[in-house]
PyMOL Python script that loads the backbone (N, CA, C, O; Angstrom):
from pymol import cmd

cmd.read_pdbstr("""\
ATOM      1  N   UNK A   1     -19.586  -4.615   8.803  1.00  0.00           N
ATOM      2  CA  UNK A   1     -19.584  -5.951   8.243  1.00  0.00           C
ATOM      3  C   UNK A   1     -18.145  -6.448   8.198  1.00  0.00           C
ATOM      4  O   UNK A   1     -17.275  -5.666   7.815  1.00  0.00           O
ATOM      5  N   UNK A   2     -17.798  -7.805   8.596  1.00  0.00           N
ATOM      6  CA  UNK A   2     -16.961  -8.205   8.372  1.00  0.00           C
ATOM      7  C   UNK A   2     -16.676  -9.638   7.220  1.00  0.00           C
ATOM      8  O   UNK A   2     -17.407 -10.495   6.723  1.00  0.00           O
ATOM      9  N   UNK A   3     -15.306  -9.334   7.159  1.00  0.00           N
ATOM     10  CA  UNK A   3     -15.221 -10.677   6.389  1.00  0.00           C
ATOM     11  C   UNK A   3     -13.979 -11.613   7.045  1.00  0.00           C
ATOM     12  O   UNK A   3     -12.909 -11.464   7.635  1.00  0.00           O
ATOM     13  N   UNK A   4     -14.633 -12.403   6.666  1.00  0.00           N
ATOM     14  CA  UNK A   4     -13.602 -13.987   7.000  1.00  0.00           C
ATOM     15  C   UNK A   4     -12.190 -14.086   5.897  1.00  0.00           C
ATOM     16  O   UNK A   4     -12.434 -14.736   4.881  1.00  0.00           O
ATOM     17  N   UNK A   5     -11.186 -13.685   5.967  1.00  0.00           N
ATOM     18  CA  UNK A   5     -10.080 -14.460   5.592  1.00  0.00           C
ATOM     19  C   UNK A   5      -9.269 -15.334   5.803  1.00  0.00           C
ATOM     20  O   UNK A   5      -8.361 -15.673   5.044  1.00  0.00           O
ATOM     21  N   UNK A   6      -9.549 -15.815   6.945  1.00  0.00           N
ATOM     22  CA  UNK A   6      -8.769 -17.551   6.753  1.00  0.00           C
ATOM     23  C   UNK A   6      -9.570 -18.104   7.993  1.00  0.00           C
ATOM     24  O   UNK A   6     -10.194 -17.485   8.855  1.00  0.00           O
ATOM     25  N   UNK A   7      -9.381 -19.350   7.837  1.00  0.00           N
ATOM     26  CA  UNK A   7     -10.672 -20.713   8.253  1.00  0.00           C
ATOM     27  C   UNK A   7     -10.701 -19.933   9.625  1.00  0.00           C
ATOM     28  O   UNK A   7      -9.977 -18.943   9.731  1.00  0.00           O
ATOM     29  N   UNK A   8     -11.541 -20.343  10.737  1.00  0.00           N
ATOM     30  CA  UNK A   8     -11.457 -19.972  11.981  1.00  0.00           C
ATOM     31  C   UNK A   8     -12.803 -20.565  12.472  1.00  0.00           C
ATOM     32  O   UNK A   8     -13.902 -20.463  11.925  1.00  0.00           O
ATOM     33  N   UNK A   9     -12.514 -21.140  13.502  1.00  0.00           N
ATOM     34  CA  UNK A   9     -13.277 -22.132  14.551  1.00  0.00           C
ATOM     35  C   UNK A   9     -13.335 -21.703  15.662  1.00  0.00           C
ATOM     36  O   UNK A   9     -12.332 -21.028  15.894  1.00  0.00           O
ATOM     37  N   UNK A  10     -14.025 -21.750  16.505  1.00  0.00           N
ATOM     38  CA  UNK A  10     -14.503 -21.797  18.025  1.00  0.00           C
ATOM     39  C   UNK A  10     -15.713 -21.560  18.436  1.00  0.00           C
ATOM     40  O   UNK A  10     -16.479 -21.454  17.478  1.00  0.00           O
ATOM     41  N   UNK A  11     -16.220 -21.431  19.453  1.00  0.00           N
ATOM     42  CA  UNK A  11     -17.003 -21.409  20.211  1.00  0.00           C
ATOM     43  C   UNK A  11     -18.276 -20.530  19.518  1.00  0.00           C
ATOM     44  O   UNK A  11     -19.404 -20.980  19.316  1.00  0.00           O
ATOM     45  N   UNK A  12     -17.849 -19.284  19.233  1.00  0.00           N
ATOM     46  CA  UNK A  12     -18.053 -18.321  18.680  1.00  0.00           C
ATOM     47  C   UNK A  12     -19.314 -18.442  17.405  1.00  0.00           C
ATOM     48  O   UNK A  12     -20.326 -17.793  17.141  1.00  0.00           O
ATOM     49  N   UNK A  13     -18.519 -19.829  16.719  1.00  0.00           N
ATOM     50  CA  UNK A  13     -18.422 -20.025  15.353  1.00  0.00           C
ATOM     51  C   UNK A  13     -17.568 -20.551  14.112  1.00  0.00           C
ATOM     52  O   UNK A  13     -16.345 -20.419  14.070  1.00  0.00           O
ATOM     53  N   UNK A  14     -18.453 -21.268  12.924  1.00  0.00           N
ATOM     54  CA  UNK A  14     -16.998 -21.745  11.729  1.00  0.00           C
ATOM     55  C   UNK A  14     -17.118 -21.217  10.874  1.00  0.00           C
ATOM     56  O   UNK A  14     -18.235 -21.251  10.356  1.00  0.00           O
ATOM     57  N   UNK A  15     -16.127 -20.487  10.280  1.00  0.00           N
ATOM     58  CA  UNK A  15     -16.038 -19.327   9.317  1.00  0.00           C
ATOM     59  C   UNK A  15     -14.542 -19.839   8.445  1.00  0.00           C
ATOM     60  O   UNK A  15     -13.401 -20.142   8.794  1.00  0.00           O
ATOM     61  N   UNK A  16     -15.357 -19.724   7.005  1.00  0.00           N
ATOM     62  CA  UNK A  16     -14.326 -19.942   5.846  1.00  0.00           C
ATOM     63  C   UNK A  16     -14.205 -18.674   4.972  1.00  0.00           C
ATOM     64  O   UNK A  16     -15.221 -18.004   4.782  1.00  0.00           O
ATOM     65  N   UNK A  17     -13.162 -18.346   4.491  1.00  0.00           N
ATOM     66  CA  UNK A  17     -12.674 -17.093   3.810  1.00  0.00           C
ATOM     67  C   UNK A  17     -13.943 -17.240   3.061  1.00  0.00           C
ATOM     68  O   UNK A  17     -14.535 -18.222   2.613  1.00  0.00           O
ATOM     69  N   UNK A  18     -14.281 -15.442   3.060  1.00  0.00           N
ATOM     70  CA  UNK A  18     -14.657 -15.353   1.713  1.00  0.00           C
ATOM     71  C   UNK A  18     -16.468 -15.042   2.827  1.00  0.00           C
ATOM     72  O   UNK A  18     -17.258 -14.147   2.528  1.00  0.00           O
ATOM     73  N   UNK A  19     -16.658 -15.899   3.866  1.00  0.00           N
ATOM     74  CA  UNK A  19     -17.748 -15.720   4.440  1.00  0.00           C
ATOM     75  C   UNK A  19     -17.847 -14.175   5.067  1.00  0.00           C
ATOM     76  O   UNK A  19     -16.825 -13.570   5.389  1.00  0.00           O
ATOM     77  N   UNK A  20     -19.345 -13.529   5.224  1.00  0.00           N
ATOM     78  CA  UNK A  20     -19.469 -12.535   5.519  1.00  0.00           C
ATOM     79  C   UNK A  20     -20.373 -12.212   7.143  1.00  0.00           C
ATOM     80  O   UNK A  20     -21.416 -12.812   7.400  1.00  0.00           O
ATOM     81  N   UNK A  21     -19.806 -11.272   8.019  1.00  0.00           N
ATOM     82  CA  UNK A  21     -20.490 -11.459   9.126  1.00  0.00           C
ATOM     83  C   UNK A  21     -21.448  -9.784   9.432  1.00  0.00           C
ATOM     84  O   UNK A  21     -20.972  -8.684   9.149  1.00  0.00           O
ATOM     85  N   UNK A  22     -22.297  -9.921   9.813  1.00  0.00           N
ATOM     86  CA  UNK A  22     -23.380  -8.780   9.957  1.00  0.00           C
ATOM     87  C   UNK A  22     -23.937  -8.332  11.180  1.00  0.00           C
ATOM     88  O   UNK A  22     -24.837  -7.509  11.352  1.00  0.00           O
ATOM     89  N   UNK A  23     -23.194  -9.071  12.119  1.00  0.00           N
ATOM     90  CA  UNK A  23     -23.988  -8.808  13.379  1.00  0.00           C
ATOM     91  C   UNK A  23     -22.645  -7.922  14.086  1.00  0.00           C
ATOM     92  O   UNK A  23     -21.526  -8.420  14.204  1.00  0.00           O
ATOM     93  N   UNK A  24     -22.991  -6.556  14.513  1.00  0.00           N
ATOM     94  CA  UNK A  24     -22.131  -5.724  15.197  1.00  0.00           C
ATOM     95  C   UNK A  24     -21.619  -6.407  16.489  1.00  0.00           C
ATOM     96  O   UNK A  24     -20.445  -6.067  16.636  1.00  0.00           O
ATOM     97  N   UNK A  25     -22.087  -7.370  17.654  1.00  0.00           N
ATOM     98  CA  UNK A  25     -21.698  -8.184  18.637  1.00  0.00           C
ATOM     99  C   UNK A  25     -21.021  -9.212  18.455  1.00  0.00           C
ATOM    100  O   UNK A  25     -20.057  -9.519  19.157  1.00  0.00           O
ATOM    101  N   UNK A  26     -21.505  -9.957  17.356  1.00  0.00           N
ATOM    102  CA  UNK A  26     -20.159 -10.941  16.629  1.00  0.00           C
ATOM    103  C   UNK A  26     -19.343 -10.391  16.453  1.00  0.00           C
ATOM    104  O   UNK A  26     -18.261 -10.601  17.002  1.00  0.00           O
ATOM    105  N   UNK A  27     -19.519  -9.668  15.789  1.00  0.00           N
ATOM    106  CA  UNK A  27     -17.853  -8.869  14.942  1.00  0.00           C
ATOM    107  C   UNK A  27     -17.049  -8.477  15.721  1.00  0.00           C
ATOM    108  O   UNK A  27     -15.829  -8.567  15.585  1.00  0.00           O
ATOM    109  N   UNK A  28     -17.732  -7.913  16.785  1.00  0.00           N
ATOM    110  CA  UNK A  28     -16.684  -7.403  18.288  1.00  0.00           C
ATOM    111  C   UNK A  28     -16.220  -8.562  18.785  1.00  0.00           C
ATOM    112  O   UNK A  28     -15.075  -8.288  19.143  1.00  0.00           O
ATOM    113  N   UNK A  29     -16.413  -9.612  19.003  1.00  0.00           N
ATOM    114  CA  UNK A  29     -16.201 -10.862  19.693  1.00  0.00           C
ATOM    115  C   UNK A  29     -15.256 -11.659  18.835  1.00  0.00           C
ATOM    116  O   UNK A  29     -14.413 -12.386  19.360  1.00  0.00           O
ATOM    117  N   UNK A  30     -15.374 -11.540  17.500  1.00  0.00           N
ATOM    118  CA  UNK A  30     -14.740 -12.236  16.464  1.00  0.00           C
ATOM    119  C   UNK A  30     -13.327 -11.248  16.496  1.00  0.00           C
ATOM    120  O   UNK A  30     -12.255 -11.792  16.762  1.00  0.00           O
ATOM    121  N   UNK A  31     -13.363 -10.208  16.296  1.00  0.00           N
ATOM    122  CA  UNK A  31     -12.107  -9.151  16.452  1.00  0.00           C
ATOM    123  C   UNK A  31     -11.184  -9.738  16.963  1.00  0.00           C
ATOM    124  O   UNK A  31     -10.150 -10.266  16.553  1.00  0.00           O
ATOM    125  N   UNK A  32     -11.971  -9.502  18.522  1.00  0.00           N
ATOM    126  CA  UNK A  32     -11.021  -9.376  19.483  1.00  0.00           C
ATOM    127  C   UNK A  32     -10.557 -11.159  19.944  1.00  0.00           C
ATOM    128  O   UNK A  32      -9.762 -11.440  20.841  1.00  0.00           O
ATOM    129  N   UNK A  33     -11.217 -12.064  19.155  1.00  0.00           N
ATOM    130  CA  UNK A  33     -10.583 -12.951  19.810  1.00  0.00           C
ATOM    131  C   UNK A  33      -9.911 -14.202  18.914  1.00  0.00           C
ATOM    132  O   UNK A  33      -9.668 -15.370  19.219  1.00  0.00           O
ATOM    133  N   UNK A  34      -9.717 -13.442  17.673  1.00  0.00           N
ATOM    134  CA  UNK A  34      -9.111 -13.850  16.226  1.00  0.00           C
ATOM    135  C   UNK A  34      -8.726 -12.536  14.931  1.00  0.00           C
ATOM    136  O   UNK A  34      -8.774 -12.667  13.708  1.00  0.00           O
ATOM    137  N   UNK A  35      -8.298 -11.136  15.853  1.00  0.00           N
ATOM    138  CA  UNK A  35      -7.760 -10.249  14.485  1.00  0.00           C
ATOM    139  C   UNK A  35      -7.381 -10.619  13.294  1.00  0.00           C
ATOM    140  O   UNK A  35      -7.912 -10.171  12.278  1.00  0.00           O
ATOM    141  N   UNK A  36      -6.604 -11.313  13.286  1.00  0.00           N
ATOM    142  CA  UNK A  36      -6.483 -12.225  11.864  1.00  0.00           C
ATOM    143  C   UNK A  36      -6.676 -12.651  11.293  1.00  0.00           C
ATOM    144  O   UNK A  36      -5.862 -13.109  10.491  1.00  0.00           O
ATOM    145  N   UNK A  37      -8.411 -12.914  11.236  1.00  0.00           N
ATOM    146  CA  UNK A  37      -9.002 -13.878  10.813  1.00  0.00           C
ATOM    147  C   UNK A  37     -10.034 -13.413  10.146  1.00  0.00           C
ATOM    148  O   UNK A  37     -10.736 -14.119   9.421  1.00  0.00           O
ATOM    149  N   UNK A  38     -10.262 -11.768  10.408  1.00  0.00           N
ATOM    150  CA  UNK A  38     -11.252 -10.876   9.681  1.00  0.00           C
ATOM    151  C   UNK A  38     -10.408  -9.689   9.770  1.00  0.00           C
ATOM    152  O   UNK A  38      -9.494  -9.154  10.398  1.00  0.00           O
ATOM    153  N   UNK A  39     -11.395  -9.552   8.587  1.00  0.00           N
ATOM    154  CA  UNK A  39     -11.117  -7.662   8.152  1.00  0.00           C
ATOM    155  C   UNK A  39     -12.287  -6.636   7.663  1.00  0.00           C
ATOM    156  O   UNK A  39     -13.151  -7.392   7.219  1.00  0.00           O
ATOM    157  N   UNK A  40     -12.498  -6.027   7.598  1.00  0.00           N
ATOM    158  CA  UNK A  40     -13.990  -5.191   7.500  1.00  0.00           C
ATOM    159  C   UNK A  40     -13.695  -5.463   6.340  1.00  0.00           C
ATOM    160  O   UNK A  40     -12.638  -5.757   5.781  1.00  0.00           O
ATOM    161  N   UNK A  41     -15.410  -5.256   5.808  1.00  0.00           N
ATOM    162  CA  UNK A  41     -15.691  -6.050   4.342  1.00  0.00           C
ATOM    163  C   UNK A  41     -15.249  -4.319   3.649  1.00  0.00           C
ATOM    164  O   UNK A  41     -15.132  -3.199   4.145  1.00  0.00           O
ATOM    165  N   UNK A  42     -15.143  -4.764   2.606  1.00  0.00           N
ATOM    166  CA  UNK A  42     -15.101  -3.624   1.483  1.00  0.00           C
ATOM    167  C   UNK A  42     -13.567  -3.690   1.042  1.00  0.00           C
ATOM    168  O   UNK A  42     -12.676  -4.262   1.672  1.00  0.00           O
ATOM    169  N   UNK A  43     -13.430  -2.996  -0.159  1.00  0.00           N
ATOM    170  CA  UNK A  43     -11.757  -3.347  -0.508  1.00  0.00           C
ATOM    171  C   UNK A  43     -10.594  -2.901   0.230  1.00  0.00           C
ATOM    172  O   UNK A  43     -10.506  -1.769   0.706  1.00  0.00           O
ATOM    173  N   UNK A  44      -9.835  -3.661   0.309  1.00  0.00           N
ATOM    174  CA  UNK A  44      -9.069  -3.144   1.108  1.00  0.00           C
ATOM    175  C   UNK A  44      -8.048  -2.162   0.669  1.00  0.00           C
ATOM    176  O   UNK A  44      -7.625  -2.430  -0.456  1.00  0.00           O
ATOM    177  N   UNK A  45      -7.531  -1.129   1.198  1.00  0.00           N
ATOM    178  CA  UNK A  45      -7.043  -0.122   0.291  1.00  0.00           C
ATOM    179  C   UNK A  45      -5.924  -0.513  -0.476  1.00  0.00           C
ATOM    180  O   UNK A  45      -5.590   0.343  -1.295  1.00  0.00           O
ATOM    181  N   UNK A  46      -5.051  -1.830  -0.460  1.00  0.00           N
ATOM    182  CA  UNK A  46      -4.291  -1.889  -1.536  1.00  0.00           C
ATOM    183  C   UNK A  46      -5.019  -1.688  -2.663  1.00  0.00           C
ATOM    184  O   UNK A  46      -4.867  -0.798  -3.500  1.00  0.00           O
ATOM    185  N   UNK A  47      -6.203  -2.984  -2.627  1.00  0.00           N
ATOM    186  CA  UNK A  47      -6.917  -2.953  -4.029  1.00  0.00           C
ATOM    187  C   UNK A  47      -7.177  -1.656  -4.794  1.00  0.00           C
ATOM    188  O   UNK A  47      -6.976  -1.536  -6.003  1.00  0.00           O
ATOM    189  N   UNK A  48      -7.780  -0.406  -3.751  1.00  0.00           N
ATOM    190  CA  UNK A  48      -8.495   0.741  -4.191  1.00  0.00           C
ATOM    191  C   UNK A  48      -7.155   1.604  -5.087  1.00  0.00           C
ATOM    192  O   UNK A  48      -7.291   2.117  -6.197  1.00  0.00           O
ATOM    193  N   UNK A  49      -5.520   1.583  -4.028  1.00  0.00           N
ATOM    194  CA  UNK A  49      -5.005   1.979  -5.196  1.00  0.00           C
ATOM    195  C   UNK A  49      -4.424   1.370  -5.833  1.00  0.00           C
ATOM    196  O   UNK A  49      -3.611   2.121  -6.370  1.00  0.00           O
ATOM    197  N   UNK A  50      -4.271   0.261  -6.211  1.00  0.00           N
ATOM    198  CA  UNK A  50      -3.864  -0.557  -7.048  1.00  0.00           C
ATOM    199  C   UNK A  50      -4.736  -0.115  -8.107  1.00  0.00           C
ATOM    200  O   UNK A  50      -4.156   0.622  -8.904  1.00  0.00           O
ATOM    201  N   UNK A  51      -5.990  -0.343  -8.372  1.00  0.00           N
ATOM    202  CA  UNK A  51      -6.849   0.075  -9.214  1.00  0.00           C
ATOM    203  C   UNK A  51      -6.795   1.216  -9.870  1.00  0.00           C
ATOM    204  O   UNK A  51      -7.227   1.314 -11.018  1.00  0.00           O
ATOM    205  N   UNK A  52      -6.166   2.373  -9.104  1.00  0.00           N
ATOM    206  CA  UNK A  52      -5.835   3.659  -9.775  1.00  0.00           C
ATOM    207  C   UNK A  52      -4.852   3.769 -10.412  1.00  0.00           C
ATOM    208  O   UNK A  52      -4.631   4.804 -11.040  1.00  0.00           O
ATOM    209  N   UNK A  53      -3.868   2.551 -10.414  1.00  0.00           N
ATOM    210  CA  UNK A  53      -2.461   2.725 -10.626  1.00  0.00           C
ATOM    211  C   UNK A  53      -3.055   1.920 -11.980  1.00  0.00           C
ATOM    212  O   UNK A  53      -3.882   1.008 -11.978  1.00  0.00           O
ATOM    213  N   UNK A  54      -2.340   2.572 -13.212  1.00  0.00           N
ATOM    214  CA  UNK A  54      -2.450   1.722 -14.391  1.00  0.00           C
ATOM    215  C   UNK A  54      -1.327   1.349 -15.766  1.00  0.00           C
ATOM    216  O   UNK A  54      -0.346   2.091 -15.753  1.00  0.00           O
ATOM    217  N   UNK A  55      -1.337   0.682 -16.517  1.00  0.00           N
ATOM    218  CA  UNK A  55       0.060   0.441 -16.965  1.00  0.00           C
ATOM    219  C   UNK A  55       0.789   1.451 -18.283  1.00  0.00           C
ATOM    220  O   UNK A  55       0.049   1.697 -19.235  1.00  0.00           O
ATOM    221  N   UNK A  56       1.713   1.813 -18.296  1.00  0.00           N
ATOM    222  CA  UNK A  56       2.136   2.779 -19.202  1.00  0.00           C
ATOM    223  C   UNK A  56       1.668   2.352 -20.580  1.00  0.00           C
ATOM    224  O   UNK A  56       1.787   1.169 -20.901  1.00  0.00           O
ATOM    225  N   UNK A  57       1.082   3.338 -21.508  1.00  0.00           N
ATOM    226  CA  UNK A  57       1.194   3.009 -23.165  1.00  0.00           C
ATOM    227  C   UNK A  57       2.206   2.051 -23.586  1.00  0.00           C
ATOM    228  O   UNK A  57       3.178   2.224 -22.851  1.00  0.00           O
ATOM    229  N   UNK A  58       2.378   1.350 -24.218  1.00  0.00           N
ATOM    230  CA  UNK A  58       3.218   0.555 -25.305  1.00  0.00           C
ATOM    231  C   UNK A  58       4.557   1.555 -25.241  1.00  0.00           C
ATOM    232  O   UNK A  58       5.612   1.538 -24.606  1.00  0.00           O
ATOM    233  N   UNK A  59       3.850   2.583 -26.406  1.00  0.00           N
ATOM    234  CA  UNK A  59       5.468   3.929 -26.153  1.00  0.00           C
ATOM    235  C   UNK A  59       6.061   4.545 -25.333  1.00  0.00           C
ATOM    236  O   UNK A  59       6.913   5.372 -25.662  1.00  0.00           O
ATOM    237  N   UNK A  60       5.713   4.258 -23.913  1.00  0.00           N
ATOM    238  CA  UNK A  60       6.175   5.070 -23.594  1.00  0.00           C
ATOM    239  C   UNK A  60       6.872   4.414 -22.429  1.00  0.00           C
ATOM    240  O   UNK A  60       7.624   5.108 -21.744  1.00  0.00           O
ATOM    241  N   UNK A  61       6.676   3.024 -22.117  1.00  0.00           N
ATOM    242  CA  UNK A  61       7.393   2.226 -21.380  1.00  0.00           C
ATOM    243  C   UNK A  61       8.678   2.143 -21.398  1.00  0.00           C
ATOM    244  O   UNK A  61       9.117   2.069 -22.546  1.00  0.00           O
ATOM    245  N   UNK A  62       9.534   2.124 -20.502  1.00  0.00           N
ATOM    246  CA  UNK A  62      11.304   2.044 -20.288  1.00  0.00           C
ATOM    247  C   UNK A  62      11.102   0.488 -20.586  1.00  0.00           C
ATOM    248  O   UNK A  62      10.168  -0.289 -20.388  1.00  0.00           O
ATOM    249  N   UNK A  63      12.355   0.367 -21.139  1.00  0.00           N
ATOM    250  CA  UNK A  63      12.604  -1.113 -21.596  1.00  0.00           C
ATOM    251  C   UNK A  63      14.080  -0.829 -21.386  1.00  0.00           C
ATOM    252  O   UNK A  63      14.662   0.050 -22.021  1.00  0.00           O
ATOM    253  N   UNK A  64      14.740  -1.689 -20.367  1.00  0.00           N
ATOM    254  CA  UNK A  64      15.802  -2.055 -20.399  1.00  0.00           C
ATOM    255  C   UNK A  64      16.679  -3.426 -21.035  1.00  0.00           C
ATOM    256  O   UNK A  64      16.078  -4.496 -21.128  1.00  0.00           O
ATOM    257  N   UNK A  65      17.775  -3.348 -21.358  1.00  0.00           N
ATOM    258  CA  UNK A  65      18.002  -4.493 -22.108  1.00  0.00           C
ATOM    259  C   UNK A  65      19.379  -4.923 -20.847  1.00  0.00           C
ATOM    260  O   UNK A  65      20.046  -4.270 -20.044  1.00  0.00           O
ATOM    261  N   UNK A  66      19.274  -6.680 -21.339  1.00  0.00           N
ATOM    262  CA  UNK A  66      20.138  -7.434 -20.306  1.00  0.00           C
ATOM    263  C   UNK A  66      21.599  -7.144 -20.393  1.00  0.00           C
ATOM    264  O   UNK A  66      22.029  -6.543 -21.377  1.00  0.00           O
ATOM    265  N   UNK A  67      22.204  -7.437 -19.659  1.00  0.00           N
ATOM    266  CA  UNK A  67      23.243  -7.770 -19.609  1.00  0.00           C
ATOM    267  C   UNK A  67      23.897  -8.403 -20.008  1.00  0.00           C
ATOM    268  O   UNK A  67      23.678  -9.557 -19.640  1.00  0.00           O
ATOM    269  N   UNK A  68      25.311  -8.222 -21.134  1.00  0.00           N
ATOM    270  CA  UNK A  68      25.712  -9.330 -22.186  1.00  0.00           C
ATOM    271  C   UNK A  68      27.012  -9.862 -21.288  1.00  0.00           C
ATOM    272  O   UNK A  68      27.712 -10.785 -21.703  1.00  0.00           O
TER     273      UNK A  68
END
""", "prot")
cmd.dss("prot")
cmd.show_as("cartoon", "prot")
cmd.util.cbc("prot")
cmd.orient("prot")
């Protein structure tokens, strides 16, 4: 499955972010003749570790102070 991240037009088809594509022959056709324009659906691994990454306790955070 793919997904649409930014507008894309042609022949092919009109696809706005956020739209989802299901057909394995589109998707090959869409690939290869706009990479940029999709990405396989599911998160993309920033998100996955971003998500693992989480923010320090209150105490235990470095706090630097400015420069006088």
């Amino acid at each position: 499955m793919l997904a649409c991240i930014s507008r894309y037009k042609s022949s092919l088809g009109a696809f706005e972010p956020g739209d989802l594509i299901d057909s394995p022959e589109l998707e090959a056709a869409l690939l290869q003749d706009s990479p940029g324009s999709f990405e396989r659906a599911g998160k993309p691994l920033i998100e996955v570790f971003a998500a693992e990454v989480t923010a320090p306790e209150a105490d235990k955070m470095i706090r630097r102070r400015g420069k006088a």
